[in-house]
Structures are given as C-alpha cells and as structure tokens.
N, C-alpha and C positions, 0 to 999 in steps of 0.2 A: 682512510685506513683500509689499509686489505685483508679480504677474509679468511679468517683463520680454517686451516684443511683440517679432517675431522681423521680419529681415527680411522674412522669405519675407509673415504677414501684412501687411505694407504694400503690400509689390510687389501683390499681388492685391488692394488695395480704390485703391491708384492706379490699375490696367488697367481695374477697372470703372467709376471716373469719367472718365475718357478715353474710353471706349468710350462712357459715357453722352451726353458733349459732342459726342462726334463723331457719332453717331446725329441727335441734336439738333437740331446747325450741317446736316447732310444734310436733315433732314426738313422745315427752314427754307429750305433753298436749291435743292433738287429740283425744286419745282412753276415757279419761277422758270427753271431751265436746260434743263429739257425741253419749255418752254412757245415756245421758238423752233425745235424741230427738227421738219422738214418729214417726218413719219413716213409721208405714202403714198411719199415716195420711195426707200424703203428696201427691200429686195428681199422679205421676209417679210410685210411690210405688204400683206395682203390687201383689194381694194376690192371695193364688195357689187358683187352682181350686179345686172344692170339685167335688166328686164323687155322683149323688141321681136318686133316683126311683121316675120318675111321679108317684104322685097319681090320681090327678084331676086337668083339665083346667077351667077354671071359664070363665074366656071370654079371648078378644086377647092379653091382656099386664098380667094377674094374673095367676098362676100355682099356686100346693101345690105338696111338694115332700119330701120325705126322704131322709135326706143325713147324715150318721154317725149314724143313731138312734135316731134323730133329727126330727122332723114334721117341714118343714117350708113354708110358706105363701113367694110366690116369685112376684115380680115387677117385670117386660122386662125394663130394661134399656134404657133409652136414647127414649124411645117409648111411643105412646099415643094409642092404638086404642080406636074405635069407643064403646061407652055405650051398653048395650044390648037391651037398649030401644030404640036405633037409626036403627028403619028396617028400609033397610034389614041389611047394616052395621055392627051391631054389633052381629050377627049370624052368618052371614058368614065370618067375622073375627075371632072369635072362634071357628069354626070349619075348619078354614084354617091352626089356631095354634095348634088344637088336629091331623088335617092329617097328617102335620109335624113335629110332636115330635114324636121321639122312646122313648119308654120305660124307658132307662136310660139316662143319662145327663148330662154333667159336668155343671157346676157353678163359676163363677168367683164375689164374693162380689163386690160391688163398695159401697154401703150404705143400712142403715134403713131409711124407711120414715118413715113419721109423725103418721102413723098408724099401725108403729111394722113391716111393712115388709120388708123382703130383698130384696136388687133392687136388680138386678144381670145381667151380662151375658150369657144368657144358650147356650151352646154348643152340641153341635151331637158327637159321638166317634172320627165323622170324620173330627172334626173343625170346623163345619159348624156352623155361629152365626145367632139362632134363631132369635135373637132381629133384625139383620139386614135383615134377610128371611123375614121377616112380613111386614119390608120397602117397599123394592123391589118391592113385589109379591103385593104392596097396598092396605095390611089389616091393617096396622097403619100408624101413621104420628109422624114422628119426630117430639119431644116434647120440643120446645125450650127454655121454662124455666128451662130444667133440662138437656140440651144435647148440647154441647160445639165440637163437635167430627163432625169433614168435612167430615169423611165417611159417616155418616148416613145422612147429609144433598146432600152430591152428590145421595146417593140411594134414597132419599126420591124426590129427584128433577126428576130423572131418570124416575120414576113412575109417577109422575105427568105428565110429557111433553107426557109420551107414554098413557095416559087415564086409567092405570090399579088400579084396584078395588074400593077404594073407590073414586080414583080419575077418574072415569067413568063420573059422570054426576056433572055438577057442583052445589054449595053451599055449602052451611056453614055447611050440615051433613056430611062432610070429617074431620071436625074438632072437635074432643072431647070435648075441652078447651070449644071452644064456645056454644056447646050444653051444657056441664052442666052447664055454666052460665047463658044460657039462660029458661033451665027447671028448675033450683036450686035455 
C-alpha cells in the first residue's frame, strides 16, 4: 500500500507555485511600472555633479558660474547667510565665500527656487562642501525652512556653541530670515 501525502506536504508545494507565479507576473510587469516614474524627482535620487567655472560671488549663499556653456545663477543649499546690508555680516560673509572657492567647482542640483536659480551643492576638486564650509566657519546659518539635513544642523550648532562669526555677538543680525522681515 502507498503512503498517504499529508496535508502539510501539499500546503508547501502549493506556497512554492504561487510564490513562483507571483515572482513571474512581478518580473513580467516591473520594467513596465517603473518605467514611467520620474525618479530624479524623488528625494534620495541623487544627480551627477556638473563640472563649472566661478564667475562672480554676490554675497555668501549666491555665485554665478559656467558649467557646460551654460551661465548659471547658483543658491548654497541648505544655507542662509547674512544680507549685504547687515554690517558687518554680510561683507564678511562674502568675502569668506570668495576666499574659499577655487576657481573651478563641482555642482550637485538639488532645485530651482522661486527666482530661477539653482540651489546646489558646491564642491572643491577635493570634496570639500562649500555649503557646509560657510556653516562651520559661521558665515551663514542653516536655513530651516529649506534644510531637513542633521549635518548641517550639527555644523551650524557646532558654531554657535563655540561664538564663531556671525554667531560672535548676539541678536537677531545672525539671522537672515528675520532681518529681511524686518527691513522688508
């Protein structure tokens, strides 16, 4: 007499052909469903860097650079400094950001703001991010309505606690936000 199969062997070779179909129908319908999603627009979706040529520093968070043959108006990322109308602050923040930039630059997009420019990343040859140098060294202040990123808020905390640059003496001219609201 031959022996009788038990439930239990059936349950387990029915889960592995459903698993195999479902695999299947997935591996058939994948390249299809993710072939219409706009993945740079995705927050983790990293774009390469661009290669550009300072042209001119404006004050501490605005550049203008060529990259590709391109003219562009750049933002610092994740950054506020100080107005140019906020002496001494906003001079010596722009001149903090023209001491520290070379010549050439990498570029990493993250957006356009409201006024056409590129926010960006700027980079040194050698890695080094601009945007978070200006933190540090406290010639801007992390920009909370626009900057989600715990590195720049540890750097920006970092500078504060130790008194450097704009956070030397205290008040509300360490604060961009609040001065244009309040001279605007």
């Amino acid at each position: 007499m031959a022996p009788l199969t038990t439930n239990v062997d059936l349950g387990v070779g029915h889960h592995r052909l459903a698993l195999f179909w479902g695999l299947a129908i997935l591996g058939l319908l994948a390249p299809w469903a993710i072939a219409g999603i706009d993945w740079s627009a995705l927050p983790f979706a990293a774009q390469p860097r661009q290669r550009c040529t300072v042209a001119s520093i404006h004050d501490g968070d605005t550049l203008r650079a060529e990259c590709n043959g391109e003219r562009l108006q750049i933002r610092l990322y994740c950054i506020d400094a100080p107005e140019m109308a906020q002496a001494p602050w906003g001079r010596e923040s722009r001149d903090h950001l023209r001491a520290i930039t070379p010549n050439h630059i990498e570029i990493q997009v993250r957006d356009t703001d409201r006024y056409g420019r590129t926010v960006a990343e700027i980079m040194t040859p050698e890695g080094v991010s601009l945007n978070q140098r200006m933190v540090l060294d406290g010639q801007a202040a992390v920009y909370p309505r626009y900057c989600t990123d715990p590195a720049y808020t540890r750097l920006g905390e970092e500078a504060r606690t130790h008194g450097i640059g704009i956070w030397s003496r205290p008040g509300d001219q360490q604060r961009p936000w609040d001065y244009r609201r309040r001279s605007g």
